[in-house]
C-alpha positions as CSV (number, residue, x, y, z in Angstrom):
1,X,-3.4,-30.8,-58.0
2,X,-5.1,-33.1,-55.6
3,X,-8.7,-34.1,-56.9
4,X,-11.4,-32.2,-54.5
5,X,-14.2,-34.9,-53.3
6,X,-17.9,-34.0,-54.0
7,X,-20.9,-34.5,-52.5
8,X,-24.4,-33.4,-52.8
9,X,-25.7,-31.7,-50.0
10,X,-28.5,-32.7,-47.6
11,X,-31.2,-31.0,-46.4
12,X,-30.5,-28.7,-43.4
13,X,-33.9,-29.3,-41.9
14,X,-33.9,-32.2,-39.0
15,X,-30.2,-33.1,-40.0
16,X,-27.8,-32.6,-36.9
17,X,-24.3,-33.3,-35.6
18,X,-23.6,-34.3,-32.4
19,X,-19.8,-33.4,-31.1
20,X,-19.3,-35.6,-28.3
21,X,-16.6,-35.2,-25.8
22,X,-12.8,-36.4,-27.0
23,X,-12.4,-37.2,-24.2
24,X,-8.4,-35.8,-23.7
25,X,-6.7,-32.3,-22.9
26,X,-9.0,-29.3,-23.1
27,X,-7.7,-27.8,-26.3
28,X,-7.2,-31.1,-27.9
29,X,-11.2,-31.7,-27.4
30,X,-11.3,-28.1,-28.6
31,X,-9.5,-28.8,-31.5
32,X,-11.8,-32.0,-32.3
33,X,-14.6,-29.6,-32.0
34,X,-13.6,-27.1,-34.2
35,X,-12.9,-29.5,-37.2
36,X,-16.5,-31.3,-36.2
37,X,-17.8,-27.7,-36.8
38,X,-16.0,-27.7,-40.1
39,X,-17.5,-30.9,-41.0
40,X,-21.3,-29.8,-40.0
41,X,-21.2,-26.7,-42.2
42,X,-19.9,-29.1,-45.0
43,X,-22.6,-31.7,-44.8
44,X,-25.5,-29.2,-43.9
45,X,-26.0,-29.9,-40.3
46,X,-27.1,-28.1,-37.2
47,X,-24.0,-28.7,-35.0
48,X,-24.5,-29.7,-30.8
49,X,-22.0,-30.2,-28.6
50,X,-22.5,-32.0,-25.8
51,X,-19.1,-33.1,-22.9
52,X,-20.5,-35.5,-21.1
53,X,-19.7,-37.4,-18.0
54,X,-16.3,-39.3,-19.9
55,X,-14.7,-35.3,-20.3
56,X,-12.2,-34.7,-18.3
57,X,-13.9,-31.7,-17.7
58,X,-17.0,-32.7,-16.7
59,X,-18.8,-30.8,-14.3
60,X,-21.2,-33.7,-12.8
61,X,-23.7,-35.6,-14.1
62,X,-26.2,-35.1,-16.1
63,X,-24.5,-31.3,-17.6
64,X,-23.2,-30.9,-20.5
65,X,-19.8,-29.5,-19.9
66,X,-19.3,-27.2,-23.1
67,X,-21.5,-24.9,-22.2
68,X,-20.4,-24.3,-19.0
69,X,-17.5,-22.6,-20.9
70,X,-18.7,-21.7,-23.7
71,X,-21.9,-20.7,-24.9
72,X,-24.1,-22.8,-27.0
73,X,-22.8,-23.3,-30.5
74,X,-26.1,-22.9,-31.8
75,X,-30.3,-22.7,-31.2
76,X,-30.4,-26.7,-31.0
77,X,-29.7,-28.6,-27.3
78,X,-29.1,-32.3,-27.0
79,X,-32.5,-33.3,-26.0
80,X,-33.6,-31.9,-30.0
81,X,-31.7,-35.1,-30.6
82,X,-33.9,-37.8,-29.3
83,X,-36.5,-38.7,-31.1
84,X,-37.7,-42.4,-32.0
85,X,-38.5,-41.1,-36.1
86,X,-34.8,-40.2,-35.9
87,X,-32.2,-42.6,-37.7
88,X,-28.8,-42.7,-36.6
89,X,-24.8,-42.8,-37.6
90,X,-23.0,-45.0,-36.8
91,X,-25.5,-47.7,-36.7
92,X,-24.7,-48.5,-33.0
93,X,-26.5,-45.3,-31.9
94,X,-30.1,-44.7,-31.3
95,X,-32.7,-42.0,-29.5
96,X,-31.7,-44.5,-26.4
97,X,-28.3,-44.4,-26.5
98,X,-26.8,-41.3,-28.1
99,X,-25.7,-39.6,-24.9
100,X,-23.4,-43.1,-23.5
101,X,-20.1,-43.7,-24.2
102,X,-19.0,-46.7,-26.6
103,X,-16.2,-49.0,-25.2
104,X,-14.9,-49.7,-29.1
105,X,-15.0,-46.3,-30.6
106,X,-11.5,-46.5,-30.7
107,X,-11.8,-48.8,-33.2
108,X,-12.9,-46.2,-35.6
109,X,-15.1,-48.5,-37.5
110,X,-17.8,-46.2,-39.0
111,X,-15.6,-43.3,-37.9
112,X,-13.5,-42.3,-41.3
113,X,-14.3,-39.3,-43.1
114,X,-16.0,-40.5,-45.8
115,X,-18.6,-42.7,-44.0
116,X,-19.1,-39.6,-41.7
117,X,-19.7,-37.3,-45.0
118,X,-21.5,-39.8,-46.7
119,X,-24.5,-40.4,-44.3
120,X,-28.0,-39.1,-44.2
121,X,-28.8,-40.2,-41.0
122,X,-30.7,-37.6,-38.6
123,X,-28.5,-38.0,-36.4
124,X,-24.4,-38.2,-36.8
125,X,-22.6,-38.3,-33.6
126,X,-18.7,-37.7,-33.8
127,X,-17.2,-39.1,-30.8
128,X,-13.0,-39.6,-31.8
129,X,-10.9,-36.7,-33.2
130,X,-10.5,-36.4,-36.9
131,X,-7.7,-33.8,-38.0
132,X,-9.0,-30.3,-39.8
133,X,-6.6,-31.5,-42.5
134,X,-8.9,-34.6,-43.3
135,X,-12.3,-32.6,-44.1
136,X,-10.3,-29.4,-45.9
137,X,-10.7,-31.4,-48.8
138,X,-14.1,-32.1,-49.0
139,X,-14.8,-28.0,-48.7
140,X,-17.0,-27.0,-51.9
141,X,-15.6,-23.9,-53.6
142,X,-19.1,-21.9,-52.6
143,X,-17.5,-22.4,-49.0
144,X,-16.1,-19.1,-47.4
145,X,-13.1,-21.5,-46.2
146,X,-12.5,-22.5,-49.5
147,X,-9.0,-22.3,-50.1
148,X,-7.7,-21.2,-46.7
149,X,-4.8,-23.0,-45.4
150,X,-5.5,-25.0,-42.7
151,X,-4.8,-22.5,-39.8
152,X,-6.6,-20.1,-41.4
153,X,-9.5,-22.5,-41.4
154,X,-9.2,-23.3,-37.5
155,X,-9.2,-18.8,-37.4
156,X,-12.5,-19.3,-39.4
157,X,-13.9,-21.7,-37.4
158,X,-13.3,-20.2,-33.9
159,X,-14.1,-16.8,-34.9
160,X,-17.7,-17.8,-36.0
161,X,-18.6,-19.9,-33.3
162,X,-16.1,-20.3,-30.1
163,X,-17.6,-17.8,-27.5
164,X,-16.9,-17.6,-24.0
165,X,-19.5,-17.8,-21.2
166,X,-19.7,-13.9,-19.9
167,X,-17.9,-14.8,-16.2
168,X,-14.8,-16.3,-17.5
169,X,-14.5,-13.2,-20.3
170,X,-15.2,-11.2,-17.4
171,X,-12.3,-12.8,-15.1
172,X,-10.0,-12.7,-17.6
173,X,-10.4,-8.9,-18.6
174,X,-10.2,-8.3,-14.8
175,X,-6.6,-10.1,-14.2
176,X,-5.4,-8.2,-17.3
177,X,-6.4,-4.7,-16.3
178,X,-5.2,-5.4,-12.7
179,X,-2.2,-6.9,-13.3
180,X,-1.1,-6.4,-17.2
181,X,-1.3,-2.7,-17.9
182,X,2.5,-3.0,-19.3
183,X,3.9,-3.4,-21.9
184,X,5.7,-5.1,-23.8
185,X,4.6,-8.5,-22.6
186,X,6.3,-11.5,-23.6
187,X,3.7,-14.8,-23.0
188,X,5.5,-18.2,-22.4
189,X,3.9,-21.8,-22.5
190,X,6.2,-23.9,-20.8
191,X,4.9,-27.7,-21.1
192,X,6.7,-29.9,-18.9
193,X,5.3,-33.0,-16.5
194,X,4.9,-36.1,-17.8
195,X,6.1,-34.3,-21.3
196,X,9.5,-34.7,-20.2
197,X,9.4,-38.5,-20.1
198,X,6.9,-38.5,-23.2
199,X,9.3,-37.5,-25.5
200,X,12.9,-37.5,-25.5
201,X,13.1,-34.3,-27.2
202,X,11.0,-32.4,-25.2
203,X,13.7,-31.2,-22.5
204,X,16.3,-30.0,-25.8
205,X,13.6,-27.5,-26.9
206,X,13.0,-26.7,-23.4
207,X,16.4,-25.9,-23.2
208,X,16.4,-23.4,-26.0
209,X,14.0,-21.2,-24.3
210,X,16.4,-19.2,-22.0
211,X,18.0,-17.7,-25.3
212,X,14.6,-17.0,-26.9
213,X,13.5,-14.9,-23.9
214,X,16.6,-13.4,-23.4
215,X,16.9,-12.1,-26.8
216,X,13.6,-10.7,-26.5
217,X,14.4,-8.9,-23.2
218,X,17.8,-7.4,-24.9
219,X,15.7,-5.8,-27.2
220,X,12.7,-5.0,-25.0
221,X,14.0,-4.1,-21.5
222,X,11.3,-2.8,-20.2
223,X,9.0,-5.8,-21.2
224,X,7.5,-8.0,-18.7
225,X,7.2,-12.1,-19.0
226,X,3.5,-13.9,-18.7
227,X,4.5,-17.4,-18.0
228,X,2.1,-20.5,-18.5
229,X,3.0,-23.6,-17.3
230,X,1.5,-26.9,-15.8
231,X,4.9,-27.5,-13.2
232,X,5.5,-26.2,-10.1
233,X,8.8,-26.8,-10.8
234,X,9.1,-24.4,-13.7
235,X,7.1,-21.9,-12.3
236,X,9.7,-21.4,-9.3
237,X,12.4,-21.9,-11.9
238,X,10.9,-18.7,-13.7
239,X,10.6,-16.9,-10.0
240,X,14.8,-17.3,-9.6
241,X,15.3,-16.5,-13.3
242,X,13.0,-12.9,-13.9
243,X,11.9,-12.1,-10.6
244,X,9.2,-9.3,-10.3
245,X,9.4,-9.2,-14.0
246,X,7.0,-12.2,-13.9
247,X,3.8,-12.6,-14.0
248,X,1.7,-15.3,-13.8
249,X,-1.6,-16.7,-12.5
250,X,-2.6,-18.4,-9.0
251,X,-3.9,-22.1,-10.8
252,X,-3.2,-25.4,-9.2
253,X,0.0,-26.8,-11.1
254,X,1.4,-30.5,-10.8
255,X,4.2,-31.2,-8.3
256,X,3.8,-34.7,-9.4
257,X,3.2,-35.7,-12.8
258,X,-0.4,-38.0,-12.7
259,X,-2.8,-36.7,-14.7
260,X,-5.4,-38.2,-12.9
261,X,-4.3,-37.0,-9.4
262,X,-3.8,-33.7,-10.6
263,X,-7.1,-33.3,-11.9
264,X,-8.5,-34.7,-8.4
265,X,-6.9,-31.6,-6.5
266,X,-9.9,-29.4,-8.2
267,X,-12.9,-29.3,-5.7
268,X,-14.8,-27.4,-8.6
269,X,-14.9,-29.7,-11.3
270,X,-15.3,-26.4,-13.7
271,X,-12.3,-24.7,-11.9
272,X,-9.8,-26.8,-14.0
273,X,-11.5,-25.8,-17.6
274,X,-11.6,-21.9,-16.5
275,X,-8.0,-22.1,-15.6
276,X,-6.5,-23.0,-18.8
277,X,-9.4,-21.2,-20.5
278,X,-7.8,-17.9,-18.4
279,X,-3.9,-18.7,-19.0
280,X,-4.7,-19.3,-23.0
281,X,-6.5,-16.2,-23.6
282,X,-3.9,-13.6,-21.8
283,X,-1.4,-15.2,-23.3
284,X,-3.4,-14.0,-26.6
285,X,-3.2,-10.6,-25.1
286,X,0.4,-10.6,-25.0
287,X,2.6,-9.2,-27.7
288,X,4.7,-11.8,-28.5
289,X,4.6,-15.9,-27.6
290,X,7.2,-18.8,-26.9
291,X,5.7,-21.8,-27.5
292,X,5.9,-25.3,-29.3
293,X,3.9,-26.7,-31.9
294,X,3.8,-30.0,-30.4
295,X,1.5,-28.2,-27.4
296,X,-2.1,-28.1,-27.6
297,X,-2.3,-25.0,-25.9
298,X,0.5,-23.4,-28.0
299,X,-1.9,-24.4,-31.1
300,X,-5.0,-22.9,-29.5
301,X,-3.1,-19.6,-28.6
302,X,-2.0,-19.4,-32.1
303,X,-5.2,-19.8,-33.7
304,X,-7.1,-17.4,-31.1
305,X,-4.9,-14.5,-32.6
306,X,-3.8,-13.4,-35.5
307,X,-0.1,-13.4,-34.7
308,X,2.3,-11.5,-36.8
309,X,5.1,-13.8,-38.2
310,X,7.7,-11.7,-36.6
311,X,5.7,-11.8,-33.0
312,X,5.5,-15.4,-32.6
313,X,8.1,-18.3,-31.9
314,X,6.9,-21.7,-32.2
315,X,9.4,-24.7,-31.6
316,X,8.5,-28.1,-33.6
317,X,9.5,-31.4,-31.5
318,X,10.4,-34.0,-33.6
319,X,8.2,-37.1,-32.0
């Protein structure tokens, strides 16, 4: 059995972490943030989380982007964090500085686990993803997540702390009760864009969705299909395929496949975090899910629920 590591605990009072923006996908910072949760409650600290500018969900300058989808992980804001008496982790930060983005944090130096752990500074500031399987050792066995597996911790994690801002719960329950009151519904995340190109495998599990779907439908004909997907393409594919059977919701999708460009063809800068906020959690509503492991949003939906084995179908492409 793998040796568990130790450490001693510091003091909770004027010890904080602040979980800075990935700076990627929505549910892959979302992901970062949950295991940065994980690893305040392990070294004692009073979490913040603060997207700045750099997200690419960013709102405008000057707001902190999290909380304009979710509400405040707890009583502290970002400007409890500057304070001259303060020290600071890594050493390039200071009560200056926290809140800018560094050019070389992809270097990771001062970034590993350990060094994280191990400081006392005031102040830690996470700003690159670390995995949830990297801190589940360092979880003492007092720890209500001791021993959970590594989804179970991510349920943990989200359950405690993830909670949406009241008008996006809102919207969502309304498209539900307007246009979901059936059922069976069968929820499928289609990935596709620049995925396609990414990885050579992508379009051979994309392929072996039609069976999956179909199967389901033998044995649930009266069940309808909630489709999530980032392509136009796939969306009209879907149309031709299951007709009025489909539903799905009005969201700007990518008819070509930059990033960048699509993110651009938002007006509202908070429009584009809403949207995939909205398609995530119906598609936790939904009796049963199509996904693929190798999808962010597939992760997310799988950790927002407690999915039965037998309700859930996650693919795994080999990258």
């Amino acid at each position: 059995m793998q040796e568990r590591n130790v450490i001693e605990r510091i003091p909770t009072d004027e010890h904080f972490l602040l979980i800075k923006q990935w700076g990627f996908g929505f549910w892959s910072d979302m992901e970062d943030v949950q295991s940065k949760l994980l690893l305040a409650e392990i070294t004692n600290r009073h979490p913040i989380v603060f997207w700045g500018k750099e997200s690419l969900y960013s709102v405008g300058e000057n707001f902190n982007s999290f909380e304009q989808y979710f509400l405040p992980i707890s009583d502290f804001s970002p400007s409890d964090l500057i304070n001259d008496q303060y020290t600071y982790y890594p050493p390039i930060w200071n009560s200056f500085n926290i809140f800018q983005t560094d050019p070389n944090r992809f270097s990771r130096v001062y970034r590993d686990v350990p060094s994280l752990i191990n400081s006392n500074a005031n102040v830690l500031v996470s700003d690159v993803h670390n995995f949830m399987h990297q801190l589940i050792p360092w979880i003492k066995e007092d720890h209500p997540a001791y021993g959970l597996s590594e989804e179970e911790v991510h349920r943990y994690i989200i359950n405690k702390y993830i909670r949406l801002q009241p008008d996006i719960a809102n919207e969502i329950d309304e498209f539900y009760y307007t246009h979901m009151q059936t059922s069976p519904i069968l929820a499928v995340h289609v990935r596709a864009g620049v995925k396609l190109n990414e990885h050579p495998n992508w379009r051979e599990v994309i392929g072996q969705y039609p069976y999956e779907i179909n199967e389901y439908l033998k044995n649930n004909p009266s069940a309808h299909i909630f489709l999530l997907t980032d392509d136009e393409a796939v969306l009209e594919q879907f149309k031709q395929m299951y007709g009025n059977i489909l539903i799905y919701t009005d969201c700007t999708r990518k008819t070509i496949y930059d990033l960048e460009l699509c993110l651009k063809a938002f007006p509202d800068g908070r429009r584009k975090g809403i949207e995939i906020i909205k398609d995530t959690y119906l598609a936790c509503k939904c009796d049963y899910y199509i996904g693929n492991w190798s999808s962010n949003v597939s992760r997310a939906v799988s950790r927002l629920k407690t999915w039965e084995d037998n309700k859930i179908k996650m693919f795994i492409i080999i990258i």
